[in-house]
Biopython code that builds the backbone (N, CA, C, O; Angstrom):
import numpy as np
from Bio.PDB.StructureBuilder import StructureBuilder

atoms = [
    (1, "UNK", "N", (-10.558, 4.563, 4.106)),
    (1, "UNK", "CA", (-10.983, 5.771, 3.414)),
    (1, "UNK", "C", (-9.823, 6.754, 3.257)),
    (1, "UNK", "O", (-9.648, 7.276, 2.156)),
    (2, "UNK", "N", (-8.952, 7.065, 4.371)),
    (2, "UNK", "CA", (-8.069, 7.821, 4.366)),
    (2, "UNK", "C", (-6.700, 7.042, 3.205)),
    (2, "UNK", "O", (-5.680, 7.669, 2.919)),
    (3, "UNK", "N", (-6.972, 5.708, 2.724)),
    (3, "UNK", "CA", (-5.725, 5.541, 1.762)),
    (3, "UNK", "C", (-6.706, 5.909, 0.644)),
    (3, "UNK", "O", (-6.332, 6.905, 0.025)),
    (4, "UNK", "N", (-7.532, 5.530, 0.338)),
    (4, "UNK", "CA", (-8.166, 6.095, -1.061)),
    (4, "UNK", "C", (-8.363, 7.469, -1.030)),
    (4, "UNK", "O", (-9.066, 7.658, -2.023)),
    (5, "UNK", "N", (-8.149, 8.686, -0.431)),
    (5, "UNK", "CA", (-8.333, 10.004, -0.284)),
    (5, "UNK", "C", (-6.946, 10.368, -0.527)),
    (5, "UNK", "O", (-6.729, 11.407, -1.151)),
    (6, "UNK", "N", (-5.881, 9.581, -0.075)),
    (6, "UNK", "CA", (-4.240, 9.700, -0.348)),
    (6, "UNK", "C", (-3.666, 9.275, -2.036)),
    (6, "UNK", "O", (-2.820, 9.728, -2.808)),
    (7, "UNK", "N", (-4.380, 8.476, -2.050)),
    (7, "UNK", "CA", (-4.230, 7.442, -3.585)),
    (7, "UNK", "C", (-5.260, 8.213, -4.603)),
    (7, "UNK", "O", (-4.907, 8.241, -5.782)),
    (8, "UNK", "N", (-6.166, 8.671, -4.349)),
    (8, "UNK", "CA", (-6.438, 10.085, -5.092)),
    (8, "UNK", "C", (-5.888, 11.391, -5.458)),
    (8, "UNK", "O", (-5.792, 11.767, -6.626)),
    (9, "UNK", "N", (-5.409, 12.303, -4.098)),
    (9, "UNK", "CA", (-4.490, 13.287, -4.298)),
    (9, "UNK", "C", (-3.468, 12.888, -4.705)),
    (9, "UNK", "O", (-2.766, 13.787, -5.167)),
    (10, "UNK", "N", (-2.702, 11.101, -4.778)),
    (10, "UNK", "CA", (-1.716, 11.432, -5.242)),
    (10, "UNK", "C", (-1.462, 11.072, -7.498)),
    (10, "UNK", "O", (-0.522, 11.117, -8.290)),
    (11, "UNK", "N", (-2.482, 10.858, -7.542)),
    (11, "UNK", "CA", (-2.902, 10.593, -9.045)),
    (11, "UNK", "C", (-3.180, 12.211, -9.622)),
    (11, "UNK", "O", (-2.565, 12.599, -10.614)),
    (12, "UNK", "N", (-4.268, 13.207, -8.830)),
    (12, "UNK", "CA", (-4.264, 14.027, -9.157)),
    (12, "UNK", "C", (-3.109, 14.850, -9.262)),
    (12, "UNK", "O", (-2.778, 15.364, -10.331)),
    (13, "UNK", "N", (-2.312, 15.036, -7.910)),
    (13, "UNK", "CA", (-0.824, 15.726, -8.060)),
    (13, "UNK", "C", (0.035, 15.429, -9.484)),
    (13, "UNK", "O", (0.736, 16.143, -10.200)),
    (14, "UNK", "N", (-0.395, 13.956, -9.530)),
    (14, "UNK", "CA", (1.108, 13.416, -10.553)),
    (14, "UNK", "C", (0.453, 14.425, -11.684)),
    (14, "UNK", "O", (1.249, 15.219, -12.184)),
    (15, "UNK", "N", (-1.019, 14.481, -12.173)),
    (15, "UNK", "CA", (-1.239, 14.684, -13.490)),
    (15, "UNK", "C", (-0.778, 15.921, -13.505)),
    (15, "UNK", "O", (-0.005, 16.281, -14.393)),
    (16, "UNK", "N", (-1.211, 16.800, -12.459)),
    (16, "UNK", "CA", (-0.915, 18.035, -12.817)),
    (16, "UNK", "C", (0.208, 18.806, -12.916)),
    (16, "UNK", "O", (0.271, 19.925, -13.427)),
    (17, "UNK", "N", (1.521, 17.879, -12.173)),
    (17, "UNK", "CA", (2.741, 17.878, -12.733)),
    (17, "UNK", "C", (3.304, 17.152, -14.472)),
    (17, "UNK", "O", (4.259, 17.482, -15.175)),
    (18, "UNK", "N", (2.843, 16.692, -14.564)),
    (18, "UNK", "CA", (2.600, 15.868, -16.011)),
    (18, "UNK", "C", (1.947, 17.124, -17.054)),
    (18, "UNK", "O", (2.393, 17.386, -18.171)),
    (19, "UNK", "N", (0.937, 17.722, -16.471)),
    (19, "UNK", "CA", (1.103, 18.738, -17.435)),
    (19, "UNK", "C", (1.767, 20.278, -17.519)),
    (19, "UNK", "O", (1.793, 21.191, -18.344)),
    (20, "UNK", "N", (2.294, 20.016, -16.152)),
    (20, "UNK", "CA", (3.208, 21.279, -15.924)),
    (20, "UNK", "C", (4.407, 21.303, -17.056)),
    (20, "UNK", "O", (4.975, 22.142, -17.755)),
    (21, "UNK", "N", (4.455, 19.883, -16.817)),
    (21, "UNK", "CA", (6.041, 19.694, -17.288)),
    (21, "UNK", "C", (6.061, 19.650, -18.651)),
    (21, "UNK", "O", (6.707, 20.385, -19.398)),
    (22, "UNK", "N", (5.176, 18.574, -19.005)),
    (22, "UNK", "CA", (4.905, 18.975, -20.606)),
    (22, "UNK", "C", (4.603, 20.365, -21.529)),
    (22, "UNK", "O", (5.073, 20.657, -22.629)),
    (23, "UNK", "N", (3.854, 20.952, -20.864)),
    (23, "UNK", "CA", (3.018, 22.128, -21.308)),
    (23, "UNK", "C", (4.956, 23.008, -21.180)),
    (23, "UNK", "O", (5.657, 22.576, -22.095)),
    (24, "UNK", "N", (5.426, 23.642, -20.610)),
    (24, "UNK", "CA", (6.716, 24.129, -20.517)),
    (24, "UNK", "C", (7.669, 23.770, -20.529)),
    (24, "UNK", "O", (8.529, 24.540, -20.100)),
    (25, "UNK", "N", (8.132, 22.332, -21.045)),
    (25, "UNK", "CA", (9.475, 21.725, -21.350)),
    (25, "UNK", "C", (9.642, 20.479, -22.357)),
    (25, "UNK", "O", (10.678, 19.912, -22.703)),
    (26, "UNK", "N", (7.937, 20.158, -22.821)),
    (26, "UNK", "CA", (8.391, 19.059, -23.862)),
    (26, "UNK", "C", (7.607, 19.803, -24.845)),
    (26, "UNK", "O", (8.280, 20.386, -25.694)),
    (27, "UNK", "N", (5.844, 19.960, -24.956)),
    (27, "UNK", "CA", (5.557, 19.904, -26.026)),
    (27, "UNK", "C", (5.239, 21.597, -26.370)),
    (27, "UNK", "O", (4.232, 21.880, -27.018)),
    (28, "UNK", "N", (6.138, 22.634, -25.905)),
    (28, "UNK", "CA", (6.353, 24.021, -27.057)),
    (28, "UNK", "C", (4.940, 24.294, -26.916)),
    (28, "UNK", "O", (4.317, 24.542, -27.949)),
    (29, "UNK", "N", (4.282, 24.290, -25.718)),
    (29, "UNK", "CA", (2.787, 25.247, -25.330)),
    (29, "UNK", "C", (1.740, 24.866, -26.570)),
    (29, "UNK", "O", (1.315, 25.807, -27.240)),
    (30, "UNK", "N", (1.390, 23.754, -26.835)),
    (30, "UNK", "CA", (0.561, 22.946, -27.402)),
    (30, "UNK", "C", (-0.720, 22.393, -26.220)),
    (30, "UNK", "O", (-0.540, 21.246, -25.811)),
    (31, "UNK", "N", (-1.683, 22.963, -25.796)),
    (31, "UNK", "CA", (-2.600, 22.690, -24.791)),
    (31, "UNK", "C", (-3.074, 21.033, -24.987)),
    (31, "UNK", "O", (-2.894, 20.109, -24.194)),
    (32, "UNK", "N", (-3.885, 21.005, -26.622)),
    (32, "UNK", "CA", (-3.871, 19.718, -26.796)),
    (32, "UNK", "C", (-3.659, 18.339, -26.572)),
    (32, "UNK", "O", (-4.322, 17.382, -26.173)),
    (33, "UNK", "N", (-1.604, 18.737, -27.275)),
    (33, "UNK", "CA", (-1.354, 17.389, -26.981)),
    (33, "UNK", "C", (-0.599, 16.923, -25.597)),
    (33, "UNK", "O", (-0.050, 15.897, -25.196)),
    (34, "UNK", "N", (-0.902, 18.375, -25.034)),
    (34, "UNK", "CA", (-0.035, 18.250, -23.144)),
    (34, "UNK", "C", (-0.985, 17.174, -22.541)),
    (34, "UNK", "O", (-0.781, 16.096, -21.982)),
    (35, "UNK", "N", (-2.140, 17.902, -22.879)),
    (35, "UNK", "CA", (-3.317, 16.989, -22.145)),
    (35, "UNK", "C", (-3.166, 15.489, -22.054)),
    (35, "UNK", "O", (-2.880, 14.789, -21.083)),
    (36, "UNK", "N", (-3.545, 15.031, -23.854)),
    (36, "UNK", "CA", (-3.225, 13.701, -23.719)),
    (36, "UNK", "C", (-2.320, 13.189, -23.565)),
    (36, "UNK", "O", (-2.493, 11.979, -23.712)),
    (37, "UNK", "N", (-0.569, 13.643, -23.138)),
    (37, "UNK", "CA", (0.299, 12.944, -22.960)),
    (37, "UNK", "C", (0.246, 12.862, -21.382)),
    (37, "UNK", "O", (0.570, 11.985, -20.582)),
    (38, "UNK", "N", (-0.325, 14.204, -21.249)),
    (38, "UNK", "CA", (-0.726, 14.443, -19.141)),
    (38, "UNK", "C", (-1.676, 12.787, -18.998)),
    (38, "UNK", "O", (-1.309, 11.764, -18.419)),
    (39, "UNK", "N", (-2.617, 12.977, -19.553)),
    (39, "UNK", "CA", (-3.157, 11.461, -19.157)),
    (39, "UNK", "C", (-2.756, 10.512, -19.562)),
    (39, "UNK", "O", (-2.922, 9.757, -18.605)),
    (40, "UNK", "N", (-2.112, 9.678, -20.686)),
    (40, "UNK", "CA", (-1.765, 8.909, -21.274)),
    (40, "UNK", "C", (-0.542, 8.528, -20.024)),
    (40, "UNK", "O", (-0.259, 7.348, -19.818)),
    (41, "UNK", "N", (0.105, 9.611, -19.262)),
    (41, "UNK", "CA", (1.170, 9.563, -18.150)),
    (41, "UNK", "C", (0.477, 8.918, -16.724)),
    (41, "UNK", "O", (1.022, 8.046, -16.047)),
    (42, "UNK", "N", (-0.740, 9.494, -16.444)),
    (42, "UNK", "CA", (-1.306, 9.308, -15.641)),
    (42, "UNK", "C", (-2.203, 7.776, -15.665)),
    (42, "UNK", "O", (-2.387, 7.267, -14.560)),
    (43, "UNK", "N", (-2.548, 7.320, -16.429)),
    (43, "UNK", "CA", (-2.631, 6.106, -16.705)),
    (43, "UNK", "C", (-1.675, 5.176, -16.438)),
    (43, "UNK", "O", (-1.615, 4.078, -15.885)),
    (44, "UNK", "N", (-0.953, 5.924, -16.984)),
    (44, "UNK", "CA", (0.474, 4.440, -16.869)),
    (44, "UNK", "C", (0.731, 4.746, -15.178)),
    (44, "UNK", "O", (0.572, 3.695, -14.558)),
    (45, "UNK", "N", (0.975, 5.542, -14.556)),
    (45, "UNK", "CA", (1.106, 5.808, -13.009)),
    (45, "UNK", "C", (0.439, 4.938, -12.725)),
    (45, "UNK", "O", (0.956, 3.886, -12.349)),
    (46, "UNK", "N", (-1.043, 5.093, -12.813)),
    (46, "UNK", "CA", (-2.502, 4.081, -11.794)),
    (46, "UNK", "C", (-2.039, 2.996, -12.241)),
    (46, "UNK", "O", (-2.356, 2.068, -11.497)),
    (47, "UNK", "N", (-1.129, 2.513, -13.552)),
    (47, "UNK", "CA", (-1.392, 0.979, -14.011)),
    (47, "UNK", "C", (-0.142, 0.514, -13.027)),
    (47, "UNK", "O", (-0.287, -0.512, -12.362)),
    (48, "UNK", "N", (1.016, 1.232, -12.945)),
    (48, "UNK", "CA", (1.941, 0.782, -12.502)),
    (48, "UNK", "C", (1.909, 0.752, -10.578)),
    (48, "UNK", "O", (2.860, 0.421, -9.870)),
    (49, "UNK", "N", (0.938, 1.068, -10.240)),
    (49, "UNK", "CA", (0.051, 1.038, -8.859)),
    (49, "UNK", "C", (-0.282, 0.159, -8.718)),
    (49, "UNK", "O", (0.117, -0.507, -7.762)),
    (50, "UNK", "N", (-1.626, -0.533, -10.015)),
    (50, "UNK", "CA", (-1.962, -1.874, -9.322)),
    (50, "UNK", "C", (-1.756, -2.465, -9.808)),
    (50, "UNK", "O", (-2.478, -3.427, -9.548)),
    (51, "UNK", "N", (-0.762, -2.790, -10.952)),
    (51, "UNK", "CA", (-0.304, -3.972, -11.501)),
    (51, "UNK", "C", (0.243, -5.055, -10.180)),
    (51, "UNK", "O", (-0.276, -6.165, -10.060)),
    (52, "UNK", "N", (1.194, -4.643, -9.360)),
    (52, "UNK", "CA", (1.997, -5.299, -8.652)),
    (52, "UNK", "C", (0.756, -6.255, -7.598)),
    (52, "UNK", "O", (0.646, -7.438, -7.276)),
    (53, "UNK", "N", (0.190, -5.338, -7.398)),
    (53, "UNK", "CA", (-1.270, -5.692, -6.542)),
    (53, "UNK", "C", (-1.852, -7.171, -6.708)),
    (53, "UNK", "O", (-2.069, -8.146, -5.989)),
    (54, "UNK", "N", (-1.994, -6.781, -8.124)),
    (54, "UNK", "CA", (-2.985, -8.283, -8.789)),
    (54, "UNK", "C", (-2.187, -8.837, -9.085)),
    (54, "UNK", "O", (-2.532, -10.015, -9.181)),
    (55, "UNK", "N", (-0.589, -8.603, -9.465)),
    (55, "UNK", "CA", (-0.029, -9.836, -10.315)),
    (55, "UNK", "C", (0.388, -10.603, -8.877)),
    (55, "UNK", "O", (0.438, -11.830, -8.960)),
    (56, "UNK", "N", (0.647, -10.099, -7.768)),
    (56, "UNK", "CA", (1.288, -10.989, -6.782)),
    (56, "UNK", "C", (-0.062, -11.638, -5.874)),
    (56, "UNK", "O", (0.202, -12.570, -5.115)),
    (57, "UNK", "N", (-1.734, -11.067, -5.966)),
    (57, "UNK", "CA", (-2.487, -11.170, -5.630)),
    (57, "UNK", "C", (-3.034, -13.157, -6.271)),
    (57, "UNK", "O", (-3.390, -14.242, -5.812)),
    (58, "UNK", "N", (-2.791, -12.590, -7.327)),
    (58, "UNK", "CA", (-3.433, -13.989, -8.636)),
    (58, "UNK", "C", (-2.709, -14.824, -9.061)),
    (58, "UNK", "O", (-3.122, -15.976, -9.191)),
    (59, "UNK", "N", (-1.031, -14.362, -9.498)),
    (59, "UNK", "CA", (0.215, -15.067, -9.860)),
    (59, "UNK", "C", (0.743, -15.882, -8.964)),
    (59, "UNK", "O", (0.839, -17.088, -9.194)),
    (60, "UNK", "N", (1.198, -15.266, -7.698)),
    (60, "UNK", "CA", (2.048, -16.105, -6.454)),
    (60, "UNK", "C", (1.190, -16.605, -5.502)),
    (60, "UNK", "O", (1.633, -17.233, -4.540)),
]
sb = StructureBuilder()
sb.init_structure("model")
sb.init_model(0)
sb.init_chain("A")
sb.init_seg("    ")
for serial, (resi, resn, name, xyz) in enumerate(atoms, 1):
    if name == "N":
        sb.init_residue(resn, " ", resi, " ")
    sb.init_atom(name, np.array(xyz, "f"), 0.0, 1.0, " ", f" {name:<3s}", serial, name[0])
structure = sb.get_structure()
């Protein structure tokens, strides 16, 4: 329980740096498209989490 409570805060942290960063250094205070690049970022984070998981889980 305590890694899925860790592996939560740390998805939430990333996003909300994801839109820190966007929102004031890429996309020129556009709420919009911070958002979806904030998640579109955050996605790829969780994918690049458990990709390794299953591919060495099912592959090797």
């Amino acid at each position: 329980m305590l890694f899925v409570a860790m592996l939560f805060m740390s998805i939430v942290t990333f996003f909300f740096l994801t839109i820190l960063v966007s929102y004031f250094f890429i996309l020129e205070r556009n709420m919009k498209k911070t958002i979806w690049v904030s998640l579109l970022m955050t996605f790829i984070f969780i994918l690049s989490l458990f990709i390794p998981q299953f591919s060495y889980q099912y592959l090797f």
